[in-house]
C-alpha positions as CSV (number, residue, x, y, z in Angstrom):
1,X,-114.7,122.0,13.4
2,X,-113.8,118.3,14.1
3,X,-115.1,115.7,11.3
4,X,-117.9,113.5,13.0
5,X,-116.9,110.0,14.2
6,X,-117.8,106.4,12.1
7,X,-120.1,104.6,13.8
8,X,-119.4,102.6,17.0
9,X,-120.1,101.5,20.3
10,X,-118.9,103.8,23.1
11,X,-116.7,102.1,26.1
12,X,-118.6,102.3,29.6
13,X,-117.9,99.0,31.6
14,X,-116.0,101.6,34.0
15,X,-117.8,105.0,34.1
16,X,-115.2,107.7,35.3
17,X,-112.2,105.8,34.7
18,X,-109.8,108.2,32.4
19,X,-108.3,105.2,30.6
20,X,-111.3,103.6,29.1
21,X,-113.3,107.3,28.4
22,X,-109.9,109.0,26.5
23,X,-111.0,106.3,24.3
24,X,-114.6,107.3,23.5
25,X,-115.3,109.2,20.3
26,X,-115.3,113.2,21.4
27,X,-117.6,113.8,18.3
28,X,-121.1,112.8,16.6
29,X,-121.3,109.1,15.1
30,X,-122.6,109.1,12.3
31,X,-122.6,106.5,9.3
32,X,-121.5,109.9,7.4
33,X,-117.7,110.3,8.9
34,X,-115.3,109.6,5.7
35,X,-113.4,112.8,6.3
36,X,-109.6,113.8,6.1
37,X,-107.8,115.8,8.7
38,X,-104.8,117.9,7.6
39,X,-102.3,120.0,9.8
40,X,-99.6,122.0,7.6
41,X,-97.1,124.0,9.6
42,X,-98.0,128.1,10.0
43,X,-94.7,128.8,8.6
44,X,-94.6,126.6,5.6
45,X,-97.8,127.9,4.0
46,X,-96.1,131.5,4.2
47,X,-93.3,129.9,2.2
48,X,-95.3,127.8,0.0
49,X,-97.5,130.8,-0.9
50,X,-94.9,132.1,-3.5
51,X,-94.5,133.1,-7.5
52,X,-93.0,130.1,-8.5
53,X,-95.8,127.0,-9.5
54,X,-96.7,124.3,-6.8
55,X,-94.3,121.9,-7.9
56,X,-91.3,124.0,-7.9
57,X,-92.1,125.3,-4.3
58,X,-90.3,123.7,-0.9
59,X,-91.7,120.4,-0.1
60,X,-92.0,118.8,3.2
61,X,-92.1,115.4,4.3
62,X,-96.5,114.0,4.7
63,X,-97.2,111.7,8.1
64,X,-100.6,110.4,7.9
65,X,-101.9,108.4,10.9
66,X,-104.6,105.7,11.3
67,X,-106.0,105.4,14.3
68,X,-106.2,101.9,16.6
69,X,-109.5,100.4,17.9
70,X,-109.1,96.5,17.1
71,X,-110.8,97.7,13.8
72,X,-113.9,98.4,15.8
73,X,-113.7,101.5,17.4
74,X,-111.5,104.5,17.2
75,X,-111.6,108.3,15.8
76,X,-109.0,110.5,14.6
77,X,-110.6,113.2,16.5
78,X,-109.4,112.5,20.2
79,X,-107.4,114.9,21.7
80,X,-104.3,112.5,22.1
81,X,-104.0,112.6,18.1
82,X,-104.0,116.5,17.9
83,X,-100.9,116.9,16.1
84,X,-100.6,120.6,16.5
85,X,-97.6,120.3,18.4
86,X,-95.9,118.3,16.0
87,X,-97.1,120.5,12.9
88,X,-95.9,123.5,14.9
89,X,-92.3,122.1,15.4
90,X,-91.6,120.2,12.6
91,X,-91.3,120.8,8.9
92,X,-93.5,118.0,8.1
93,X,-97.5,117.6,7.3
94,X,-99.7,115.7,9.1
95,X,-102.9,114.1,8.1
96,X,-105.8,111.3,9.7
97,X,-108.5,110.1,8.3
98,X,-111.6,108.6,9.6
99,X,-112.3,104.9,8.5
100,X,-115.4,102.8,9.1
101,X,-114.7,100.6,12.3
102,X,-116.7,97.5,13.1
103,X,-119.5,95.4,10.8
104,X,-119.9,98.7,8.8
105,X,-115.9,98.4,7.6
106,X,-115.8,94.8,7.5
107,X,-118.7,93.0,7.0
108,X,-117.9,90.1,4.1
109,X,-120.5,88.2,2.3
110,X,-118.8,88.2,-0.8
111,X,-119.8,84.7,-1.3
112,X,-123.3,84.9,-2.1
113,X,-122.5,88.0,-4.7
114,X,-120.4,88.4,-8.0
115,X,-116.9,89.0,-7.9
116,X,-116.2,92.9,-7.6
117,X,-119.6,93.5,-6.1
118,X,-120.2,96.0,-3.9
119,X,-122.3,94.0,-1.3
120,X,-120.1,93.7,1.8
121,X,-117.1,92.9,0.2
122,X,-115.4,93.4,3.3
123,X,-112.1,95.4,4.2
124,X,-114.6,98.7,3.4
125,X,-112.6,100.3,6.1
126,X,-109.4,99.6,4.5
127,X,-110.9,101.0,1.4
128,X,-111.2,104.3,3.1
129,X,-107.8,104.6,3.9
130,X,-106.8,104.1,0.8
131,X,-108.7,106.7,-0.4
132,X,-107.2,109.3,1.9
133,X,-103.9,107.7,1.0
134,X,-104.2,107.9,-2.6
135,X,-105.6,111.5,-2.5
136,X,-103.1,112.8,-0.5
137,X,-100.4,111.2,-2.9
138,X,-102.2,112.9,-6.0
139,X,-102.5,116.2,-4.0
140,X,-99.8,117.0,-1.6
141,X,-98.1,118.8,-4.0
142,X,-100.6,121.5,-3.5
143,X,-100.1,122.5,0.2
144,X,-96.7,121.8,0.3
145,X,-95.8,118.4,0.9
146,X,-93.5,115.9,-0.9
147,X,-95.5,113.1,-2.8
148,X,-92.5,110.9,-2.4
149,X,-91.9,111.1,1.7
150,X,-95.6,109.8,2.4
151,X,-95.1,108.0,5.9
152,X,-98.1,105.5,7.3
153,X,-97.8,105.1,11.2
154,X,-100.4,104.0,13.5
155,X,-101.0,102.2,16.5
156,X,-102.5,98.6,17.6
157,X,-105.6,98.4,14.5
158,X,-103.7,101.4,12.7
159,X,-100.2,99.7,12.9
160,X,-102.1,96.4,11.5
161,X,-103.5,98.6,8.8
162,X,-100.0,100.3,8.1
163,X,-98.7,97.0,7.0
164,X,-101.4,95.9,5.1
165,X,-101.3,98.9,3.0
166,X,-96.8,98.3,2.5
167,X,-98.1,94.6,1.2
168,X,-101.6,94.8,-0.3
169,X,-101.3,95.5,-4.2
170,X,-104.6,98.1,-4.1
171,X,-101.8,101.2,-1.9
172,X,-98.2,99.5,-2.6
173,X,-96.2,102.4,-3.8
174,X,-98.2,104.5,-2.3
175,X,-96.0,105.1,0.8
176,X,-92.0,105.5,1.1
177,X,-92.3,104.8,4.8
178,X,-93.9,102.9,7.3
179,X,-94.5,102.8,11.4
180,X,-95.9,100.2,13.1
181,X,-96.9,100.6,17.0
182,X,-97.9,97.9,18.8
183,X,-99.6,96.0,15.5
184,X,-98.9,94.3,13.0
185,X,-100.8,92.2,9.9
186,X,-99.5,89.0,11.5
187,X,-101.2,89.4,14.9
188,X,-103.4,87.1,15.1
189,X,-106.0,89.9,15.8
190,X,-105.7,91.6,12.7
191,X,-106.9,89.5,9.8
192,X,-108.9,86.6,9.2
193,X,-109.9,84.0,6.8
194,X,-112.5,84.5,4.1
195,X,-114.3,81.7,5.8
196,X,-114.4,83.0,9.7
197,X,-115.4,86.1,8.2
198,X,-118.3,84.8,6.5
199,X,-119.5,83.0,9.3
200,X,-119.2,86.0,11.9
201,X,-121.6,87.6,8.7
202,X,-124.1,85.3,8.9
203,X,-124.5,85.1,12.4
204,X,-124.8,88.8,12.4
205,X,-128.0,88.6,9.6
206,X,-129.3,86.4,11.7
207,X,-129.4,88.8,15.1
208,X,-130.2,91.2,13.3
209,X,-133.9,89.9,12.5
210,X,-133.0,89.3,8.7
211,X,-133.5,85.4,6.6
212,X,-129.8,83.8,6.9
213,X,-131.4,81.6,4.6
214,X,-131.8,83.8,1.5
215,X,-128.5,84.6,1.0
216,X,-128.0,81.4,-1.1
217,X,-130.6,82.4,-3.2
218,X,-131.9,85.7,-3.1
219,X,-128.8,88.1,-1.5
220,X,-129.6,91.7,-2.1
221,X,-133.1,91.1,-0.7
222,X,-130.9,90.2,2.7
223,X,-128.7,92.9,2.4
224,X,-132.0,95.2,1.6
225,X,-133.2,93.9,5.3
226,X,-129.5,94.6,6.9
227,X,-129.9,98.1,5.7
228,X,-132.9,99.0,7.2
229,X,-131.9,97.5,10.4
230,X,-130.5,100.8,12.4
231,X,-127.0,101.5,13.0
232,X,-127.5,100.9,16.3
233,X,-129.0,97.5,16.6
234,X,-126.3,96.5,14.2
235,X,-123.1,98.5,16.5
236,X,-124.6,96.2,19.7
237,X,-125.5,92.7,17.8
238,X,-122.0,92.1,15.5
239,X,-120.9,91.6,19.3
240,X,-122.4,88.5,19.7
241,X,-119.2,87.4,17.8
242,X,-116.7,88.4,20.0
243,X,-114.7,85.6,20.8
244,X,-112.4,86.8,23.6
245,X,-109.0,88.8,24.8
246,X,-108.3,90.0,21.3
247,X,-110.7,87.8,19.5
248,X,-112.8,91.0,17.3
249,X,-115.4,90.0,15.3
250,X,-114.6,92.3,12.0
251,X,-111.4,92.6,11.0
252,X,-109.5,93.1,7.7
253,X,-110.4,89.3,5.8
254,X,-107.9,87.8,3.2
255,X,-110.5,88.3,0.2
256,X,-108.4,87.9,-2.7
257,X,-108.6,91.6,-3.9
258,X,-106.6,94.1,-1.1
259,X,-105.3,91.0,0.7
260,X,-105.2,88.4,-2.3
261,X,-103.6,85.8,0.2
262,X,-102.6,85.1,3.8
263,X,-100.3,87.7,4.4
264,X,-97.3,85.6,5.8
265,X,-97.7,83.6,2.5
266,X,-97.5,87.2,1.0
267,X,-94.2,87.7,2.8
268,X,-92.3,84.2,2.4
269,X,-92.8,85.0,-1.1
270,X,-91.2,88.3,-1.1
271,X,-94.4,89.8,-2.3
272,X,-93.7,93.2,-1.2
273,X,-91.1,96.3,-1.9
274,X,-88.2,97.2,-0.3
275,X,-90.0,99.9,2.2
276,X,-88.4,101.3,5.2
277,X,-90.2,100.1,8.6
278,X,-90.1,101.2,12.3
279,X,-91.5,98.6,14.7
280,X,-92.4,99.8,18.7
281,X,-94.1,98.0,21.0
282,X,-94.5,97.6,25.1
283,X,-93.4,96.4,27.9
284,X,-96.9,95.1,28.6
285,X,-98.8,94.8,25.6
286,X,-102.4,94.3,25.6
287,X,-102.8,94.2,29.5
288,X,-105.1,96.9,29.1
289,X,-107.9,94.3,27.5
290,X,-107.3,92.2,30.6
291,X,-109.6,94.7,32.3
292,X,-113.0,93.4,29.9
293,X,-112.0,89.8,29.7
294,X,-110.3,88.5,32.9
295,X,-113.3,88.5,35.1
296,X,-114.8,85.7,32.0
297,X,-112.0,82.9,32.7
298,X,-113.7,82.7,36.3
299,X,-116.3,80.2,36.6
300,X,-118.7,81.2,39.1
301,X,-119.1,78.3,41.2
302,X,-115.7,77.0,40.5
303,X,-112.8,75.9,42.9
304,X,-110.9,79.2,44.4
């Protein structure tokens, strides 16, 4: 049975058109989605199966996807990220994991709270992949696959989060390998300050029906408010943010702790290992989005 999906908006500007629907979660949402997908090859667990202990057995490489979505959609349910084909003619593993998309992975208020709190810190969704990271690291020993050969590859939102996790000092190490497709942490899209963050937070506290006002004062009561707003008033409000082609309203947020500073700072320093790194993109990256956004840099009454 397939996990459920995090909680999201589904696309529907064009009803029946193939390319927007593949997109749409093929499960429930559901704030409860933290789950882990693993394929291992048919032929491998027959051979892993054997006298000797776990860490004596054959080990296979581990690929472990994240999904795309500009951080606020995406599921590694859909059909397209099957990888029973790949588990069935390779000797690898393959694993997904679902992350929190959207103002429920990245809502930062960090401000108004203690450092280390656990009141919208932000980058939540980041800290879910970690955690599928990490445990598959500890534990891949145990159906066959080499701790060592961990490989991160994702596409647009999951090739921004890929290179987060080679940089960011909470999953370095964690990952021999990485591939990036069609994202990366320096697209503009993919992070932003601790500042822009924080406003797109208050502006969402605000829609939501919740005192903007307290937070300077009296926080948690705010965030008690947010959390009794339902998940969907909060999926269709954190758009009011949106600030364009490419211009997402939660993203990962340089907060000091899993990205302590800009990351191109992080890379003129040389603040990263010595990681091997496949880069693809396309011939016509992000014309897709042109389909939501060209119709807005139209004025209506203006000259043709």
């Amino acid at each position: 049975k397939l996990p459920n999906s995090c909680y999201q908006e589904r696309y529907e500007y064009f009803p029946g058109f193939v390319g927007e629907e593949m997109w749409n979660p093929n499960t429930n949402i559901s704030e409860d989605c933290l789950y882990l997908n693993i394929w291992v090859p048919q032929r491998l667990r027959i051979r892993h199966h054997g006298d000797k202990p776990p860490q004596e057995r054959p080990k296979v490489p581990v690929l472990v996807w994240i999904y795309g979505g500009g951080y606020m959609s995406g599921t590694s349910t859909l059909e397209i990220y099957d990888a029973d084909i790949i588990a069935a003619t390779s000797d690898v593993i393959v694993a997904s994991m679902q992350y929190r998309v959207g103002s429920f992975g990245f809502l930062y208020l960090s401000k108004y709270f203690p450092r280390g709190s656990e009141e919208a810190p932000g980058n939540m969704g980041l800290w879910d992949q970690a955690l599928a990271i990490r445990w598959l690291k500890e534990n891949a020993v145990a159906f066959g696959g080499d701790p060592d050969l961990i490989t991160l590859f994702g596409e647009s939102a999951g090739g921004g989060s890929v290179s987060i996790h080679l940089l960011s000092p909470v999953t370095k190490g964690l990952a021999r390998r990485g591939i990036l497709q069609s994202g990366t942490m320096n697209a503009p899209w993919s992070y932003m300050s601790g500042e822009r963050a924080q406003q797109i937070g208050r502006v969402l506290v605000e829609d939501c029906g919740c005192n903007v006002s307290l937070l300077e004062t009296r926080p948690h009561q705010v965030m008690d408010c947010m959390r009794a707003v339902d998940a969907k008033t909060i999926s269709l409000q954190q758009w009011n943010s949106y600030s364009g082609i490419l211009g997402f309203p939660s993203t990962p947020t340089v907060d000091g702790i899993f990205l302590p500073k800009h990351p191109m700072d992080m890379l003129a320093e040389g603040d990263y290992e010595d990681m091997e790194i496949l880069l693809g993109s396309n011939r016509d990256e992000g014309t897709y989005f042109l389909l939501y956004d060209f119709i807005d840099f139209f004025e209506k009454d203006g000259p043709s």
